[in-house]
ROSE-4610 file (N, C-alpha, C; in Angstrom, 1 decimal, always signed):
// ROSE-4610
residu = [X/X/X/X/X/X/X/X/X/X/X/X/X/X/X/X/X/X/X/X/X/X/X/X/X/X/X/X/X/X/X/X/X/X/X/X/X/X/X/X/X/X/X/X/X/X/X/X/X/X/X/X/X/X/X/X/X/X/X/X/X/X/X/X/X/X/X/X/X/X/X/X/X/X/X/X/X/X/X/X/X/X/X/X/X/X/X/X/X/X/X/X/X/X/X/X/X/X/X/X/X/X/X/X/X/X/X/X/X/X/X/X/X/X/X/X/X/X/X/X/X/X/X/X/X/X/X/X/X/X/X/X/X/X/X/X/X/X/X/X/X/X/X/X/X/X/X/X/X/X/X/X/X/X/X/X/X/X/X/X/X/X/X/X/X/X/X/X/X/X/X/X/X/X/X/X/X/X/X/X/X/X/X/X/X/X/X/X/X/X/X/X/X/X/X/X/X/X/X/X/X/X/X/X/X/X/X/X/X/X/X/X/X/X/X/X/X/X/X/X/X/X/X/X/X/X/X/X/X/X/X/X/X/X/X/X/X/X/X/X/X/X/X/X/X/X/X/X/X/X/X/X/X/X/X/X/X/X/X/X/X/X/X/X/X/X/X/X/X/X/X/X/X/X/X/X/X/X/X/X/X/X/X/X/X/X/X/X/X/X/X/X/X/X/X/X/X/X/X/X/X/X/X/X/X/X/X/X/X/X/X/X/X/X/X/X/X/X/X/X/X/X/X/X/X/X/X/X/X/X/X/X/X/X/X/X/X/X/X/X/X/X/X/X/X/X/X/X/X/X/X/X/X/X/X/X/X/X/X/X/X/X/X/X/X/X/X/X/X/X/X/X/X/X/X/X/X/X/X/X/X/X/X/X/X/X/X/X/X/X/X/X/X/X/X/X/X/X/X/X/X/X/X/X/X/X/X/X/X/X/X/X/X/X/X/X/X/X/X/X/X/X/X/X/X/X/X/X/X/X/X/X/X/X/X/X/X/X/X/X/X/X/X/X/X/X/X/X/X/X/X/X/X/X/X/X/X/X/X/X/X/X/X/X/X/X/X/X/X/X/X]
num = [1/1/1/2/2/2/3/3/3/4/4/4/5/5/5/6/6/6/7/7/7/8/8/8/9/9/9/10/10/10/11/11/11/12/12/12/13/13/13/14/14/14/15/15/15/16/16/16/17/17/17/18/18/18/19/19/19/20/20/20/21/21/21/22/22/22/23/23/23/24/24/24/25/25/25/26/26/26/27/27/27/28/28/28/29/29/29/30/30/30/31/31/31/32/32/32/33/33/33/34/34/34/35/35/35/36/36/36/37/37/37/38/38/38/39/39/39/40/40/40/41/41/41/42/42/42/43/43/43/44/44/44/45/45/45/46/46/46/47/47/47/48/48/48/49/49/49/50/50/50/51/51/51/52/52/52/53/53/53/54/54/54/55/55/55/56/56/56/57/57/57/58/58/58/59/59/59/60/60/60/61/61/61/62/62/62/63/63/63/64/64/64/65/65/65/66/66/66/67/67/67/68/68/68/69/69/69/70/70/70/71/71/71/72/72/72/73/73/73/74/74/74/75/75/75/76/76/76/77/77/77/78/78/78/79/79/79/80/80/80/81/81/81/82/82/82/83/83/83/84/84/84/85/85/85/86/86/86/87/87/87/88/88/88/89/89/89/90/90/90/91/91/91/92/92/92/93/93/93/94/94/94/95/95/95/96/96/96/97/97/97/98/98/98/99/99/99/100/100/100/101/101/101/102/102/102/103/103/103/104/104/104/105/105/105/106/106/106/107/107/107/108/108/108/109/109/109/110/110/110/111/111/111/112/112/112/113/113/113/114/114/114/115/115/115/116/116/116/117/117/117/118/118/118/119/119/119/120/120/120/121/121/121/122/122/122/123/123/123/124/124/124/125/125/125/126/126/126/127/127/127/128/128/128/129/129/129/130/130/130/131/131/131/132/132/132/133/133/133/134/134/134/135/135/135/136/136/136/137/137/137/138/138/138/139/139/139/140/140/140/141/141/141/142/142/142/143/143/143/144/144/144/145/145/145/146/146/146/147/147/147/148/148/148/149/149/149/150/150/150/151/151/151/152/152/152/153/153/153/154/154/154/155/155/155/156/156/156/157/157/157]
x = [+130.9/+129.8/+129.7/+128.5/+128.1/+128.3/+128.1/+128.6/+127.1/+126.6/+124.7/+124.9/+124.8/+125.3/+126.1/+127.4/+128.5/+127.9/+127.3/+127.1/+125.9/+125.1/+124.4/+124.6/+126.2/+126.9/+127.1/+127.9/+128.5/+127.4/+126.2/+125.5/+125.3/+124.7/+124.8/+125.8/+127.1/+128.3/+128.5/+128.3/+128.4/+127.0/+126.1/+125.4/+125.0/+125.8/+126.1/+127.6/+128.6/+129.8/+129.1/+128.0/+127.6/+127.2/+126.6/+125.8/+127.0/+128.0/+129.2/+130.1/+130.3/+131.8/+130.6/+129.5/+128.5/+128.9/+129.7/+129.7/+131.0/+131.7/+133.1/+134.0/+134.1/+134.7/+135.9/+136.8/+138.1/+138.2/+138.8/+139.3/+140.4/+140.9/+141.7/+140.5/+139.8/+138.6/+138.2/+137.5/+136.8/+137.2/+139.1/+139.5/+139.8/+140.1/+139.8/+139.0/+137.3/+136.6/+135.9/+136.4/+135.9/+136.8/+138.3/+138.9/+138.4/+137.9/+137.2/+136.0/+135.3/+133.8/+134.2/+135.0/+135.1/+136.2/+137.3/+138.1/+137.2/+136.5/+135.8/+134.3/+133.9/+132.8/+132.8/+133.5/+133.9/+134.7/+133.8/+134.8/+136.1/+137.1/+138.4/+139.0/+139.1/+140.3/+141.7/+142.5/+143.6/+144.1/+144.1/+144.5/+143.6/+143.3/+142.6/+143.3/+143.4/+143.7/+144.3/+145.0/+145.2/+146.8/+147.5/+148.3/+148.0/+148.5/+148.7/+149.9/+150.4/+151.0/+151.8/+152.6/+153.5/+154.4/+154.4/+155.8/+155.9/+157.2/+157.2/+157.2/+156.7/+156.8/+155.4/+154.8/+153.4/+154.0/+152.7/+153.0/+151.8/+151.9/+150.4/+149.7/+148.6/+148.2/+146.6/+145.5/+144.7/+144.8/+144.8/+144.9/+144.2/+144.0/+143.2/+144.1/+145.0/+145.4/+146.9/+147.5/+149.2/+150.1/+151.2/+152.0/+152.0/+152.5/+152.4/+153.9/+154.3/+154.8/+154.9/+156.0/+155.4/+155.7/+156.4/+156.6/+157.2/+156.2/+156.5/+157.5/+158.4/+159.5/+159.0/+159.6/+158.7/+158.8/+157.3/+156.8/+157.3/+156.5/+156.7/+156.3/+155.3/+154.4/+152.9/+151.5/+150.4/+150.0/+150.1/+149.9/+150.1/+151.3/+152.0/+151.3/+151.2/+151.1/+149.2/+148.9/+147.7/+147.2/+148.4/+149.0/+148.8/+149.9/+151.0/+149.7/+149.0/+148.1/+146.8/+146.2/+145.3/+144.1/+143.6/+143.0/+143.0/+141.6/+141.5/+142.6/+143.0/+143.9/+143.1/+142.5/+142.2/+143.2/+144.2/+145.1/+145.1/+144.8/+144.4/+145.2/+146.3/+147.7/+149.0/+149.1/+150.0/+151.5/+151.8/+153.3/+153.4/+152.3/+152.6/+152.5/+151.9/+152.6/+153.7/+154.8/+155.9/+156.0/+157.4/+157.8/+156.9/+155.8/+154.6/+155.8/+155.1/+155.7/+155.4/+156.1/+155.2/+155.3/+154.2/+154.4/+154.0/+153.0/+152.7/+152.4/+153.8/+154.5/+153.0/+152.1/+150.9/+150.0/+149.9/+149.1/+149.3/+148.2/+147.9/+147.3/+146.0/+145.2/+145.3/+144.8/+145.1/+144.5/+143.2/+142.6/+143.3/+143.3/+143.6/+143.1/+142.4/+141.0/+142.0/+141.9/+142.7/+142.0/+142.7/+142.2/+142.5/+141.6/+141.8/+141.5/+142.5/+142.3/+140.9/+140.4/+139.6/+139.7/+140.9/+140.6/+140.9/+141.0/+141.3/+142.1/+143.7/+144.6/+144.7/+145.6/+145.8/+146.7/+146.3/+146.9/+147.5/+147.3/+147.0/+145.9/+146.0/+144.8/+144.1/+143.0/+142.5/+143.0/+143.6/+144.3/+143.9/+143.6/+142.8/+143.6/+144.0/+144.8/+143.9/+144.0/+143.7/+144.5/+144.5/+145.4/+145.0/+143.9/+143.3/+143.2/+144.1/+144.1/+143.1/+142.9/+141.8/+140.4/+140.7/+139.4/+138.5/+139.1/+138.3/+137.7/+136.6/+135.6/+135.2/+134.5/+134.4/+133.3/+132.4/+131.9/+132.4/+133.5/+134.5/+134.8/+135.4/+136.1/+134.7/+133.8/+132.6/+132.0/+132.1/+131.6/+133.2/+133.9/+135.3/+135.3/+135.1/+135.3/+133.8/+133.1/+131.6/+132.0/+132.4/+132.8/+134.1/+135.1/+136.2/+135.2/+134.6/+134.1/+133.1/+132.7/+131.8/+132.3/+133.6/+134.4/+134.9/+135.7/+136.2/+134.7/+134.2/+132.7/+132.8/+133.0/+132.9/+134.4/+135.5/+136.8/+136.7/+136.0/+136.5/+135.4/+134.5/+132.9/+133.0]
y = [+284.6/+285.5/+286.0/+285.9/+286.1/+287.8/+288.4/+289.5/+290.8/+289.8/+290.4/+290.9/+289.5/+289.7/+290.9/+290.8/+291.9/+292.8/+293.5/+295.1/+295.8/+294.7/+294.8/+295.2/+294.2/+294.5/+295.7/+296.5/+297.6/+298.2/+298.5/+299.3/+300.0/+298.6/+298.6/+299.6/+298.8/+299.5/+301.1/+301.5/+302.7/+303.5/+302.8/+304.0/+303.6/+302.4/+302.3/+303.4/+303.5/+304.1/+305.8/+306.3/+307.9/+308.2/+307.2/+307.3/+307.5/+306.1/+306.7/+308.0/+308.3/+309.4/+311.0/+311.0/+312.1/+312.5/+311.6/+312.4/+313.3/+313.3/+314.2/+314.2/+315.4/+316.3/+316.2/+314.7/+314.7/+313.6/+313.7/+313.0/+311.8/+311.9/+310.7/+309.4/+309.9/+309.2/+308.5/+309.5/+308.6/+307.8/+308.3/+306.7/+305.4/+305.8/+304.9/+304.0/+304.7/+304.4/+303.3/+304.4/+303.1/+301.8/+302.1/+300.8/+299.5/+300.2/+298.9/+298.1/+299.3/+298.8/+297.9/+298.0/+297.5/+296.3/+296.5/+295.2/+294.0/+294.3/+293.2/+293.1/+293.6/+293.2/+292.6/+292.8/+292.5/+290.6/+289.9/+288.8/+288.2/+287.7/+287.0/+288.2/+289.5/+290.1/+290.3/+290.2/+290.1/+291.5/+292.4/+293.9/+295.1/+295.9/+297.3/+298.4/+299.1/+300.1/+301.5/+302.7/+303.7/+303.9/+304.7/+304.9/+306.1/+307.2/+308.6/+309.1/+309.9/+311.1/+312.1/+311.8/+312.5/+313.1/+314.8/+315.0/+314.1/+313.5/+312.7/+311.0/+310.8/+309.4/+308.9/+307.5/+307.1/+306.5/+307.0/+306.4/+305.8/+304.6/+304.1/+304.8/+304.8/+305.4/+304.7/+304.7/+303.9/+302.4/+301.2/+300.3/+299.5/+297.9/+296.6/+296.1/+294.9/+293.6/+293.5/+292.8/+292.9/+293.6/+294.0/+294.8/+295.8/+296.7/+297.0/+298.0/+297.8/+298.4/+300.2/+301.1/+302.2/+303.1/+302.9/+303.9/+303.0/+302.8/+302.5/+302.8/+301.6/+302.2/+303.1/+303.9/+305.2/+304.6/+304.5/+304.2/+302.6/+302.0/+300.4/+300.0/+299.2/+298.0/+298.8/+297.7/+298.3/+299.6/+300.0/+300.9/+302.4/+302.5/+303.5/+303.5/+302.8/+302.2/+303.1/+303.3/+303.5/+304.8/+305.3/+306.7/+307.6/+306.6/+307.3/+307.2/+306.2/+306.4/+306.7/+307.1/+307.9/+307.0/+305.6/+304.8/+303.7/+303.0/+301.6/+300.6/+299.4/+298.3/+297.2/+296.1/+294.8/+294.1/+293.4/+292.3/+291.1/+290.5/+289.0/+288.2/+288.4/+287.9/+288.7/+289.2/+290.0/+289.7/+288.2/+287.5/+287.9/+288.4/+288.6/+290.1/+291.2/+292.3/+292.7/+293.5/+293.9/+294.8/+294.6/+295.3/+295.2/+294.1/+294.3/+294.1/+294.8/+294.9/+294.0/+293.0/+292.0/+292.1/+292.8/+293.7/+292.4/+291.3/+290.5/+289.2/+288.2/+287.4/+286.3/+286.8/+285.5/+286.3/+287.7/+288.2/+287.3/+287.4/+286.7/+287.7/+288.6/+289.6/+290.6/+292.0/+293.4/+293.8/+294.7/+296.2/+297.3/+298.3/+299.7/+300.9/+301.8/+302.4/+303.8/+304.7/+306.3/+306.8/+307.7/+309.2/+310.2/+310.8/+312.0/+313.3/+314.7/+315.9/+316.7/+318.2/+318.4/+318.5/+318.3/+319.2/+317.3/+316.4/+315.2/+314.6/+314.9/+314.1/+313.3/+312.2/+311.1/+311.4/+311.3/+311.8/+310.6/+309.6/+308.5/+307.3/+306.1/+305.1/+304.3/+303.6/+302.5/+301.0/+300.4/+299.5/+298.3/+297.1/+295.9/+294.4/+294.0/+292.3/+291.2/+290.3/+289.0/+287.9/+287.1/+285.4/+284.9/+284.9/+284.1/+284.9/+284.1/+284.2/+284.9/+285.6/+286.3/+286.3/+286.6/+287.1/+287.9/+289.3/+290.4/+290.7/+291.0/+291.1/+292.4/+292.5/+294.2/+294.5/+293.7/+294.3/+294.3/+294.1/+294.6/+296.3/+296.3/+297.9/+298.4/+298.1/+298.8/+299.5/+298.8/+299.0/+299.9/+299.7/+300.6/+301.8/+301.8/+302.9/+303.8/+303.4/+304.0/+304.4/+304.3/+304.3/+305.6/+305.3/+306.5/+307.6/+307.3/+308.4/+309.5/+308.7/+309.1/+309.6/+308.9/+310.0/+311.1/+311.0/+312.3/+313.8/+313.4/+314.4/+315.0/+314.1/+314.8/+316.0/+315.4/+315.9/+317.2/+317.1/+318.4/+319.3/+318.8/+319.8/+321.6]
z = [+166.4/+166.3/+164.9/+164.3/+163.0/+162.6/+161.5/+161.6/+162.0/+161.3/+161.8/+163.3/+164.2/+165.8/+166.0/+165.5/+165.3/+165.5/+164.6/+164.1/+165.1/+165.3/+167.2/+168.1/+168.1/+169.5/+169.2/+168.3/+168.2/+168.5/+167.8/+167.8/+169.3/+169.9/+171.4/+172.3/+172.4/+172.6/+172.5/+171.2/+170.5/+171.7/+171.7/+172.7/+174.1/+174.9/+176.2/+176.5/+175.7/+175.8/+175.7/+174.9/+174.7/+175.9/+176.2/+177.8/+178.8/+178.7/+180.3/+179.5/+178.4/+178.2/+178.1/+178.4/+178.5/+179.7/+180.8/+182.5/+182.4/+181.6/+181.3/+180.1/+180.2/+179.0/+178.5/+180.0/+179.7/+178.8/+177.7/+176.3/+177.1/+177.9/+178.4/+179.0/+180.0/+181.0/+179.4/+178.4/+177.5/+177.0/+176.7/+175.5/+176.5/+178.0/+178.7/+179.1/+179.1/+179.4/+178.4/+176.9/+175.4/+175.3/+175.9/+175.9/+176.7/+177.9/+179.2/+178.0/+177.6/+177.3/+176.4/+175.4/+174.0/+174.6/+175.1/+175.6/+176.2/+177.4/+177.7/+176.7/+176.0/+175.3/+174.0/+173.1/+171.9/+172.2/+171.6/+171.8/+170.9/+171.6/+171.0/+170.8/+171.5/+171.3/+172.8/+172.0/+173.5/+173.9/+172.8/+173.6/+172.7/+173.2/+172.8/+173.7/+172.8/+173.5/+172.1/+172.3/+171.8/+171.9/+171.0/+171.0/+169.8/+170.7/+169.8/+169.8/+168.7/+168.7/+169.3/+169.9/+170.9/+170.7/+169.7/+168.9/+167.7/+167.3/+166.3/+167.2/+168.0/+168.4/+168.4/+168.2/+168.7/+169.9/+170.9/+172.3/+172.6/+173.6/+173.9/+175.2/+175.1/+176.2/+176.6/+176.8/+177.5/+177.1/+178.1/+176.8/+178.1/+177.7/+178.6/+177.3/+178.7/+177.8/+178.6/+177.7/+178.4/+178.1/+179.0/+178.9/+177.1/+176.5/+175.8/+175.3/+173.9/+173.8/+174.1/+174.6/+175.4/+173.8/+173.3/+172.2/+171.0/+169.7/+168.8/+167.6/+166.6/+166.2/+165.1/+164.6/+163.5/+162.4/+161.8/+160.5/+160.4/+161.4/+160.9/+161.8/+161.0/+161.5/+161.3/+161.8/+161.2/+162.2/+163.1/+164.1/+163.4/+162.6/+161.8/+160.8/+160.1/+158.6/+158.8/+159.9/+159.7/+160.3/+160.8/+160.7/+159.3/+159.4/+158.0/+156.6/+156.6/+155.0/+155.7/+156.8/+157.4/+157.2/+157.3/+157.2/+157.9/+158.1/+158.8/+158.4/+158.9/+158.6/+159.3/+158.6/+158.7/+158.6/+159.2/+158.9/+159.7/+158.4/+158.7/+159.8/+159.0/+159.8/+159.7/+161.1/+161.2/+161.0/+160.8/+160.4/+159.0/+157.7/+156.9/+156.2/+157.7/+157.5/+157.3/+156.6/+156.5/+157.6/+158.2/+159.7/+160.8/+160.7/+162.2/+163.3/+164.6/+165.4/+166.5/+167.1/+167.8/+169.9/+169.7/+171.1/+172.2/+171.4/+172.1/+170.9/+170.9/+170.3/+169.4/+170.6/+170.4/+169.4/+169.4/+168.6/+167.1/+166.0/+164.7/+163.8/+164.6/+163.7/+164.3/+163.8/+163.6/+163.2/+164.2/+163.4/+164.0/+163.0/+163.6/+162.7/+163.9/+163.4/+163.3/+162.5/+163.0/+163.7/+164.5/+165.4/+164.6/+164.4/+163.9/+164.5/+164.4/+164.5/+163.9/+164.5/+163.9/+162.3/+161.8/+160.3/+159.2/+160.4/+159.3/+159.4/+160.2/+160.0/+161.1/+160.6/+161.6/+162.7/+163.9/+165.6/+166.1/+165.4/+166.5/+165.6/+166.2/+166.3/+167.5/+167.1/+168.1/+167.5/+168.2/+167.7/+169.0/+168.2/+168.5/+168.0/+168.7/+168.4/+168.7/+168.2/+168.4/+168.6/+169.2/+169.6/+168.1/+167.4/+166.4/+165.2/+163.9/+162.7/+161.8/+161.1/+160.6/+161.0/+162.5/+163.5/+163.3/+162.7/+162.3/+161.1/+160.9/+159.6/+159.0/+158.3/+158.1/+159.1/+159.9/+161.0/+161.9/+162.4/+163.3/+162.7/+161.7/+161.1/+161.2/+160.7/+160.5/+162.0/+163.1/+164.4/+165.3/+165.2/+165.8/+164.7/+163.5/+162.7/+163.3/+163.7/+164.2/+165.6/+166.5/+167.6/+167.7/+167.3/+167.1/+166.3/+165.3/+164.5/+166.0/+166.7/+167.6/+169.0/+169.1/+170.1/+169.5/+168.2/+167.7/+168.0/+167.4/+167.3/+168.6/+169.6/+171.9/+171.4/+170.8/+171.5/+170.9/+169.4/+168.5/+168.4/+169.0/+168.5/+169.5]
């Protein structure tokens, strides 16, 4: 899929998902509900899902895909890394991240979008794998950075 196509789908996405997380106010339902839309809609990715902030641990919590690591090791790998510098992470190939964590051996590529609190800081991310080698484009970041941007707005407003 071309990146034109891409930024469609998102667009799409971004206001089929305003339309289902409009029926409730609970922040779990929605990041669950953006994981379904975006897991099966987005093509070539093998897991989506969230993992926030739990005290000093990241823990995962709505996800589509396989098994998943339940609590990541502290500050290592891209999950953290995108924590910890409060920013998107495109990675091409995750064999050539330092410390990636390989929750699922087949994974190759890595986006991970932050969650953010109302005042800015990183809670957490949306974090997205691929089976396939530099899968994701900047209309991938471009369309998940639009999407979290647009749930944060429901949690904190």
């Amino acid at each position: 899929m071309n990146d034109e196509a891409l930024c469609k789908l998102f667009r799409r996405l971004e206001q089929q998902l305003m339309g289902l997380i409009a029926k409730t106010d609970d922040p779990v339902a929605q990041r669950a509900t953006a994981v379904a839309l975006l897991h099966h809609k987005v093509p070539g990715v093998s897991w989506t899902g969230f993992y926030l902030l739990r005290g000093d641990d990241l823990v995962v919590e709505a996800y589509q895909g396989p098994v998943a690591c339940l609590v990541l090791e502290r500050h290592m790998g891209v999950c953290w890394a995108g924590v910890d510098r409060n920013e998107t992470l495109l990675v091409d190939d995750v064999e050539s991240f330092p410390g990636h964590i390989a929750c699922d051996e087949r994974s190759r590529s890595e986006i991970v979008v932050p969650v953010r609190d109302a005042r800015g800081r990183a809670i957490g991310v949306l974090d997205i794998d691929s089976h396939i080698k530099g899968h994701f484009t900047t209309a991938h970041r471009d369309g998940y950075d639009a999407i979290v941007r647009m749930l944060e707005e429901h949690w904190w407003r």
